[in-house]
C-alpha positions, 0 to 999 in steps of 0.5 A: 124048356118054356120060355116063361121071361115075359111080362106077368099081367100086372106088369103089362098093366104097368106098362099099359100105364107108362105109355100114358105118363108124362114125363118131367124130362125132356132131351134137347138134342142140338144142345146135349142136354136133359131139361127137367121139369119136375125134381122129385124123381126116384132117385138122383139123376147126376152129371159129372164135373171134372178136369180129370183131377177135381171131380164132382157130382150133382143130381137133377135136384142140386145134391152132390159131392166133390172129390180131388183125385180120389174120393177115399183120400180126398173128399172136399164135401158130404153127401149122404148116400142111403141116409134121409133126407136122400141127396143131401147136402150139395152146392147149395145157394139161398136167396133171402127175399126182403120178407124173409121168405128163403128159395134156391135155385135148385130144388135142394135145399129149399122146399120153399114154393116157386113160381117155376124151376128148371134144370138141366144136365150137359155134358161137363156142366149142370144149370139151374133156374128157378123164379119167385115173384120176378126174380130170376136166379140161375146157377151154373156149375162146371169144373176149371179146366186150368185150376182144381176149381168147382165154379158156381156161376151165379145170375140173378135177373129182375123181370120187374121195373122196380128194384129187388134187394135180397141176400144171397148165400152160397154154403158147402158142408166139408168132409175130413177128406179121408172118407173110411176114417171119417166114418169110423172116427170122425167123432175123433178126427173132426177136432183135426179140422179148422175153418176161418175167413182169410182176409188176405184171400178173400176166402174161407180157408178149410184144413183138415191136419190129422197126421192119420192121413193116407199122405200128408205131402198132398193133404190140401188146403180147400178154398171156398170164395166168391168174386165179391168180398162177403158181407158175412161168413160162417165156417160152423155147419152148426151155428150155420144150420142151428139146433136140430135143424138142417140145410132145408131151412138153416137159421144163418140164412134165415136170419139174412146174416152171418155172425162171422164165426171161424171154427177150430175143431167141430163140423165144418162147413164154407157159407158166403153171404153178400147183400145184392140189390138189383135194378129194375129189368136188370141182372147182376152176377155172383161167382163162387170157387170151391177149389183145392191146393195141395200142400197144406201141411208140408208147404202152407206159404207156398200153398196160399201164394198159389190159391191167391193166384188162383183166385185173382186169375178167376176173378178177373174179368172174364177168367170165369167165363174163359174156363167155361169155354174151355170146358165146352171145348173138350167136349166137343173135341171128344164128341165129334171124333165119332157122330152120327145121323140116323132115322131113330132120334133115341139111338142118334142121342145115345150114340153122339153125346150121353154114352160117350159122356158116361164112357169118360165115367167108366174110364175116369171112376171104373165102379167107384162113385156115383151117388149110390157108389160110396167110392171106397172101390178102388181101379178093377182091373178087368172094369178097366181095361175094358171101360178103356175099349171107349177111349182107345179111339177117342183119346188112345193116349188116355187108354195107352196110360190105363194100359201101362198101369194095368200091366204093372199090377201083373205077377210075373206068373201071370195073374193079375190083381182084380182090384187095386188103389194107386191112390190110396197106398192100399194093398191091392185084392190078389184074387185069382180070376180066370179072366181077369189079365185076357182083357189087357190084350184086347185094350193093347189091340184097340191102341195100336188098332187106333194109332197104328203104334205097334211100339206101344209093346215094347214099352218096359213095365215091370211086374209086381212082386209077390208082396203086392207092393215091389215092382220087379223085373221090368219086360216089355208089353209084349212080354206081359201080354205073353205071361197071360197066356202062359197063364192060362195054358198052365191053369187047364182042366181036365177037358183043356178048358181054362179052370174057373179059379176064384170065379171068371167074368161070372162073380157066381161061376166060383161055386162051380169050382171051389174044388179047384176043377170046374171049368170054363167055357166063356174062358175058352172063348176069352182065350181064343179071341186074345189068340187071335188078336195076339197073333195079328199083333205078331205078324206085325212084329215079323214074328212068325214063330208067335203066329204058328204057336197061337194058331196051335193054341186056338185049335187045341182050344176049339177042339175042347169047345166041339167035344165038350161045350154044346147042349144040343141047342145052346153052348154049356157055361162051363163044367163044374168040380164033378165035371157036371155041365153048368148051363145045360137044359139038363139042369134044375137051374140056370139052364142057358146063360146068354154069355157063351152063345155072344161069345163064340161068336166074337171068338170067331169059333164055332160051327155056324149052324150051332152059333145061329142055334145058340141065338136063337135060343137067346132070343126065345128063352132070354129075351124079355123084351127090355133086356136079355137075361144073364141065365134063366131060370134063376136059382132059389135063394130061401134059406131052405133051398138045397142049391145055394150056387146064387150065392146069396143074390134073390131071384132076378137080381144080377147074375141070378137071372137079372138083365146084365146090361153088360152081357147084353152088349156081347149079344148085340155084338153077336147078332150084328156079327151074324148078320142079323141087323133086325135083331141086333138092333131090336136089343140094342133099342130095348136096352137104352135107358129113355126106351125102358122109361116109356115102356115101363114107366119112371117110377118102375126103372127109377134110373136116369133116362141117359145113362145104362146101369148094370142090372135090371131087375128080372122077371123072376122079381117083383120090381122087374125092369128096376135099374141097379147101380147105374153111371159106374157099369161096364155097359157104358164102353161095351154099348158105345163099341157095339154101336160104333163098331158093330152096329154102324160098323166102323170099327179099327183094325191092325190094318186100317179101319172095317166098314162092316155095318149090320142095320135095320132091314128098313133103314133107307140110309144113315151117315157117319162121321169119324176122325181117324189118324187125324183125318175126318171121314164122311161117310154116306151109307145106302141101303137100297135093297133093304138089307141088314148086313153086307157091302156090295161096294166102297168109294173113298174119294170116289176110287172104288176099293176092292174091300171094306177096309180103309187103310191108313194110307188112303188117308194119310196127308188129308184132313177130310175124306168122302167115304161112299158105302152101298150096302147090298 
């Protein structure tokens, strides 16, 4: 096979060109943050707000949404996802100049000219800055931590001598909080909605009162308010915007005042106006609260008399500005548990603040809302328990809570739900996956790895009836973890190999096996590291009947992978229902698929000749020097084509030959594994986002520079290297955990934690600092004889160690550690 995955000419031209483009971002890394320069970028770049209750979105550009608890149920405010105007409406303020010209400090709305702007994203705030004529207007959100809030922290400054009187306007337009009923009813469901200033609150008050509701009890009462009492209001989006207008230019604000209009039934919306005057070399503040109360239509008294306190507490001087620093802190908390200092600026950024940043939106949102995720996917279980791998080492309470909920979505046989909505009173999907349950063991591992908690297996869970709703007969964690493997040792094929199901990991392995019998080698794999992962996990509970039958379990596994699974020069993807080998040279299609080579080698299986083998025909047939290919080449997908196995995805698109960011991760694992440090970093670099942007150009990856997605499109497709579906992806958890872990090699185990780095041959040095049982480590590693893998000798606290792990009792009582490493 030809390795053919390499740039086309016309795309070297492109990336000839990118290296040339200036770019309208910049990253000021001692502050965490992303400054843009230009807003008209190719799609949305958004930042997260939340508290972990109230929860919002905004771009680059000032579009957004906000959401309490789940955005199917509870949606406080719009946004258009494909529709034009894109990225539209959000948090929007207008300022009206005395000769009636209207700007924002966000490019959104206004598309009126300033004489500069600025934005920036950081992590758990967004800031905004725009200047006209002397007038400096900044706009500053962030989430309350104490109060489901949305802050807009307001500042006007005038650079001239001279006073500036202006108007200011604050709007949101609501949703009818339940999203899928709005879109197929809200012609219907919008008269059930009812805005009006409240004078006791000092606030526009929103209520949505369908019965239809997923859950009256919670339904909430929406407050949009400000620090000064307005000098107008509106609560119309449509009197507010006027006839065939929108929000770029609404005739409320145009007209620099508000006629006061309450609204019973129609489309609603919160507009703030107050009249400012602001001295010479003087600056003035203005605050809004867009915020939720719950109780709306069950305890209306008792909720107002909460959103009153609420407010006065945010209104007091300096109860704004005490959340913002409480916002600060946890962020900080959560970074510095794991931080790093190394020769590459792009690795340090990613590794130390945005990929931390985007594994809280994984744990928080598993695939469910971004600003092209419309948020009608519920919790994936196996999307889940994986995004958790990034919390358990950082907040393994966080991941102890996802663990419990996971395991109360199993049947008592065994299988798992693949999606479900704790939220939304939905039935969950009861599609049979191969691999979904084996990804709970794993998340078990990496708590009691973290905590040293093996009690966390005895925890009582129940099981879910059949009826998808009931829980039933309660069993320990342990117990659950144990019924998986039950599972899967009574769904072999013919060759022992676990059955392909519904599908595995692959959504597109299904067409191998609808007839009940193709088979799957990454499974195999899957179950083999559960195994063993099981059997650490047994030998700590003194149970040595656990060990020996999953030692058993592991070699009638590794025989069916030696007698079945090589290719020659690469490891099958599996067997299809006739027994025909998926992924062999063989094959018209699909001939090597990247995940079964990584994959046996984090199984710890395999003959290590044939694994080095396996990567290195990764690395010349998969690699296209952006990113490994999930399988190459890809299948056919025109209507004509006699093997429709792409199910229905084009040529370099996904799981048909695109760059699956995810897979990628496993592969970095693999190498760093094998110790081949050069070429596990060289994928490792290749993938992160900023490095993709100035190889190719924006324009061609139109993601945002901080953030992984989930594809990339291949080389297969005319828009090769475009990102797809970025911010809610499983790359985020498996590229931290590979960096962290793998990479730089501080990675927890049962019996304490591994110092096992695989680096850059050219890498001189590099330190990290990591917070374990409460302890800071500080550790200094040395690279004198340019290696990429292996240590030649450990000192903590100057007492050299007989091995490369750490234990929890060389730490114990201490709150700061020198952890000397030289690798050799």
């Amino acid at each position: 096979m030809n390795n053919t995955r390499r740039y086309p000419e016309k795309k070297n031209k492109r990336r000839r060109k990118a290296m040339n483009e200036k770019l309208p971002y910049r990253f000021e890394d001692e502050n965490r943050r992303i400054i843009f320069d230009r807003h008209d970028l190719p799609q949305p770049w958004i930042n997260y707000l939340s508290n972990g209750r109230m929860h919002a979105f905004v771009s680059q550009a000032g579009g957004g949404m906000c959401w309490w608890r789940t955005p199917q149920n509870y949606r406080v405010t719009r946004y258009r996802f494909y529709n034009m105007p894109i990225d539209s409406p959000g948090f929007y303020v207008y300022i009206r100049m005395k000769d009636g010209s209207l700007w924002s400090p966000s490019f959104r709305p206004c598309e009126t000219k300033v004489d500069s702007r600025e934005s920036a994203h950081c992590p758990g705030y967004s800031v905004f800055t725009a200047e006209k004529d002397g007038l400096r207007a900044t706009l500053k959100l962030f989430m309350a931590m104490d109060s489901d809030t949305l802050c807009w922290d307001v500042t006007l400054e005038n650079e001239n001598t001279e006073e500036i009187e202006c108007d200011v306007f604050a709007y949101v337009e609501f949703s009818q909080l339940d999203f899928l009923k709005e879109v197929n009813l809200g012609y219907y469901l919008k008269w059930n909605t009812d805005a009006r200033y409240d004078a006791e609150l000092d606030s526009i008050v929103y209520l949505y009162t369908s019965w239809m509701q997923v859950d009256t009890e919670k339904s909430p009462v929406v407050y949009f308010a400000s620090d000064r009492t307005p000098d107008s209001y509106c609560c119309n989006r449509d009197l507010f915007c006027g006839n065939y207008r929108d929000e770029r230019k609404p005739a409320g604000a145009e007209a620099g005042k508000l006629g006061n209009e309450n609204m019973a039934g129609g489309e609603p919306c919160g507009a703030l106006h107050s009249h400012m005057v602001i001295g010479g070399e003087q600056n003035e503040k203005i605050r809004y609260y867009l915020g939720v109360t719950p109780g709306a239509l069950t305890d209306y008294k008792k909720a107002r008399r909460v959103t009153k306190e609420t407010l006065q507490s945010l209104r007091a001087p300096g109860g704004t500005d005490a959340q913002f620093e409480k916002v600060q802190k946890w962020w900080k908390e959560h970074l510095d548990i794991y931080q790093c200092i190394v020769p590459d600026a792009d690795v340090m950024r990613q590794v130390n603040t945005w990929n931390p940043v985007q594994s809280v939106v994984t744990a928080r949102y598993s695939r469910s809302i971004s600003s092209s995720a419309s948020g009608i996917r519920g919790i994936g279980f196996r999307d889940s328990a994986q995004d958790m791998l990034a919390q358990a080492y950082r907040k393994p309470e966080w991941a102890k809570e996802m663990l419990y909920l996971l395991a109360s979505q199993q049947f008592e046989d065994g299988h798992v739900v693949h999606t479900f909505w704790p939220e939304e009173h939905k039935l969950p999907q009861d599609i049979t996956r191969s691999d979904d349950h084996i990804w709970m063991t794993y998340l078990a591992y990496a708590i009691i790895a973290e905590t040293g908690d093996i009690s966390v297996l005895d925890e009582k869970i129940p099981f879910l009836d059949k009826d998808m709703q009931t829980p039933v007969a309660p069993a320990s964690m342990w117990e659950h973890l144990m019924r998986g493997i039950e599972f899967t040792e009574n769904h072999l094929g013919e060759h022992d190999l676990p059955l392909i199901l519904f599908s595995d990991w692959n959504d597109h392995m299904g067409p191998f096996g609808r007839k009940g019998r193709g088979e799957s080698v990454f499974v195999s794999q899957q179950h083999i590291y559960a195994l063993r992962q099981l059997s650490e996990m047994a030998e700590l509970r003194g149970d040595s009947g656990a060990v020996e039958r999953f030692a058993g379990l592991i070699a009638k596994q590794e025989k069916a992978l030696k007698d079945y699974a090589w290719d020659g020069r690469w490891y099958l993807r599996g067997l299809d229902d006739d027994a025909n080998p998926v992924g062999s040279d063989s094959q018209d299609y699909a001939k090597i698929w990247v995940n079964t080579q990584s994959w046996m080698i984090i199984a710890g299986s395999g003959d290590k000749e044939k694994n080095v083998q396996a990567m290195d025909s990764v690395k010349e047939h998969l690699d296209t020097g952006m990113g490994l290919l999930i399988n190459t080449p890809a299948f056919p997908t025109d209507p004509e084509a006699k093997d429709h196995k792409a199910n229905g995805l084009p040529a370099g698109y996904s799981e048909n030959g695109g760059i699956f960011c995810q897979a990628n991760c496993w592969a970095i694992i693999a190498e760093a594994l094998l110790g081949r440090g050069d070429i596990a970093w060289k994928y490792y670099k290749q993938l992160i986002p900023n490095e993709v942007i100035k190889r190719i150009g924006l324009e061609a990856y139109r993601g945002e520079a901080y953030a992984y997605s989930s594809t990339m499109l291949g080389p297969d497709n005319e828009q090769f290297g475009q990102a797809c579906v970025s911010q809610v992806t499983g790359t985020a958890a498996w590229m931290d955990v590979a960096a962290t872990q793998y990479l730089l090699g501080v990675r927890p185990v049962l019996k304490g934690l591994v110092i096992d780095p695989s680096i850059p041959s050219d890498w001189k040095e590099f330190r990290v600092s990591r917070i374990y049982r409460g302890c800071k480590l500080d550790i200094h590693a040395v690279n004198p004889a340019g290696v990429q893998h292996g240590v030649k000798e450990i000192r903590v606290d100057g007492v050299r160690l007989d091995e490369n792990l750490i234990t929890p009792e060389l730490v114990e009582g201490k709150t700061r550690t020198e952890v000397e490493v030289i690798l050799g």
